[in-house]
C-alpha positions in Angstrom: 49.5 -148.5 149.0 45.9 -147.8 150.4 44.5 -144.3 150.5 41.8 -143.8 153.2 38.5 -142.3 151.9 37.3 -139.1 153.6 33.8 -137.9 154.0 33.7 -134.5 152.0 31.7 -132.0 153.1 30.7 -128.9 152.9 32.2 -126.3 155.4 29.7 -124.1 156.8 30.1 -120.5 157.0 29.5 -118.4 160.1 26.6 -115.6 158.7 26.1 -114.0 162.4 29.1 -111.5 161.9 27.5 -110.7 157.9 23.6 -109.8 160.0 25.4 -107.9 162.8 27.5 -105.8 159.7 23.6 -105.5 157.9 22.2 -103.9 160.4 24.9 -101.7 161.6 24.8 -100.4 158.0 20.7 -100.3 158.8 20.9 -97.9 162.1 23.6 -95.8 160.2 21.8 -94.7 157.3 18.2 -94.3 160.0 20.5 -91.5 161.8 22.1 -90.2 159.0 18.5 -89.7 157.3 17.7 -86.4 157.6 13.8 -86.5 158.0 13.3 -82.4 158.2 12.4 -82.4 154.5 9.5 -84.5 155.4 6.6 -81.5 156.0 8.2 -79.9 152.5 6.3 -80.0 149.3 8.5 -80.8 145.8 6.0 -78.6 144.2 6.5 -75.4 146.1 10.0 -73.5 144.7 11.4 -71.5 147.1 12.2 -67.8 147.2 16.0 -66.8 147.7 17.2 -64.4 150.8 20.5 -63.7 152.0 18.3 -63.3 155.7 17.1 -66.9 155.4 18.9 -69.0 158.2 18.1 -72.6 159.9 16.6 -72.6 162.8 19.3 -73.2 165.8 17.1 -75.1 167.7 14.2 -77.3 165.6 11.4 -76.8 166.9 9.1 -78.8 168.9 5.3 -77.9 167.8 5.2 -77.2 164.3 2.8 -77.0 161.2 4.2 -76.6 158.3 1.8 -74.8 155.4 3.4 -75.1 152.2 2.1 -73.1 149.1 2.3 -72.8 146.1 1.5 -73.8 142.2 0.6 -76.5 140.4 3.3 -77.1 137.4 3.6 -79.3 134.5 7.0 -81.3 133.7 8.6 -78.3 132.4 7.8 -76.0 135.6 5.2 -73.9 134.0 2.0 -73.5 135.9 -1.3 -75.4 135.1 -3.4 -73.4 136.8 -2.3 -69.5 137.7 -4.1 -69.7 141.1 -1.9 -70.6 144.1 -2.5 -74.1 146.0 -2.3 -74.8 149.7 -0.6 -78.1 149.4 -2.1 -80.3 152.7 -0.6 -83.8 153.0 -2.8 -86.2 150.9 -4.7 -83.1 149.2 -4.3 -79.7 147.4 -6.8 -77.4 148.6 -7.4 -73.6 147.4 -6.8 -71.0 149.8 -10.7 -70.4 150.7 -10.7 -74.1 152.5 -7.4 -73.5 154.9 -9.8 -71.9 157.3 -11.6 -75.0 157.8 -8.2 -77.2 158.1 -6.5 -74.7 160.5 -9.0 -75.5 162.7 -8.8 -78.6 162.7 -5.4 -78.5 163.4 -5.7 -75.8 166.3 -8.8 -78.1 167.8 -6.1 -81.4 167.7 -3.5 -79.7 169.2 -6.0 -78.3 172.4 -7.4 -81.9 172.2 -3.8 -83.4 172.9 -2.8 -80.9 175.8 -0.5 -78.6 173.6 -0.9 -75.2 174.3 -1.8 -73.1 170.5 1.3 -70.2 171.5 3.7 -73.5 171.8 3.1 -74.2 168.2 4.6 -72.6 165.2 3.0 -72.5 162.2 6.1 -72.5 159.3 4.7 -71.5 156.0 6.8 -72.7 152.6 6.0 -70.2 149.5 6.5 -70.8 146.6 8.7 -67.5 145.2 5.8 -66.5 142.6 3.1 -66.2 145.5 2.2 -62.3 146.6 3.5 -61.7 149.8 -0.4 -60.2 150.0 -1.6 -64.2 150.0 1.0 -65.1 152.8 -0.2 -62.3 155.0 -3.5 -63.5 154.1 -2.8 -67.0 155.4 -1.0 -65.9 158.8 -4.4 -63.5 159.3 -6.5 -66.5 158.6 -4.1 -68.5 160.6 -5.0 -65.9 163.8 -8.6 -65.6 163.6 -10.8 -66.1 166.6 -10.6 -70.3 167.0 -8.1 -70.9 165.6 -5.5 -68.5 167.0 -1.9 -69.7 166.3 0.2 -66.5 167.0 4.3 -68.1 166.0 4.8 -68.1 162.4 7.9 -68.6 160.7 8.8 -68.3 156.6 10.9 -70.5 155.1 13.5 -69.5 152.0 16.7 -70.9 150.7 19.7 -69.2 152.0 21.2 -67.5 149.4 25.5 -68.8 149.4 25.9 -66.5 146.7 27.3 -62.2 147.4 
């Protein structure tokens, strides 16, 4: 009896269903990414309120101040004077002047009106409410002139 020979060979394996599944699994988790916590600052611990609420609506025009301490590993502070925590840079609170105008002079620069924008400040529960005043008075001096503010606490889901 004679047995042919057959060619073996490797069977190949269709990958375009596995890439369509990848990136279907890529544009999932991009939407279900919730990029509000972007503007906030680890470092800044947040006071509790039973008023605090999301927005409904986010808002369009937004700058988000957030201050507070810097702390070692353990949460105690290094340094018992508050911090304005700007992306890239902590400054102390006699250099926000300067940077809120810098930020008032971008947004006239880009066509967006300064009573459009909100300024959302994020303070860290051991700041005086004397320093946040402060920074919203600072925050409406002549040139700079931002006039919507908004504070930001954790709701408190506890009665």
């Amino acid at each position: 009896m004679r047995f042919k020979k057959t060619d073996s060979s490797v069977p190949d394996i269709d990958m375009t269903p596995m890439i369509d599944i990848v990136f279907q699994l890529i544009a999932f988790f991009m939407v279900i990414t919730n990029f509000e916590q972007t503007q906030a600052d680890e470092r800044v611990i947040l006071a509790k309120d039973a008023l605090a609420m999301p927005p409904e609506v986010k808002r369009e025009d937004e700058l988000t101040i957030n201050i507070g301490y810097e702390r070692d590993q353990n949460g105690d502070r290094i340094d018992p004077d508050p911090f304005i925590f700007w992306p890239g840079e902590p400054i102390r609170l006699d250099g926000l002047e300067a940077k809120l105008r810098l930020e008032a002079q971008i947004y006239k620069d880009e066509g967006t009106e300064i009573s459009d924008v909100t300024v959302v400040i994020r303070a860290d529960a051991e700041v005086p409410t004397g320093l946040i005043q402060g920074v919203i008075k600072t925050a409406q001096k002549e040139g700079i002139e931002f006039q919507k503010f908004a504070i930001k606490a954790r709701q408190s889901v506890e009665q």
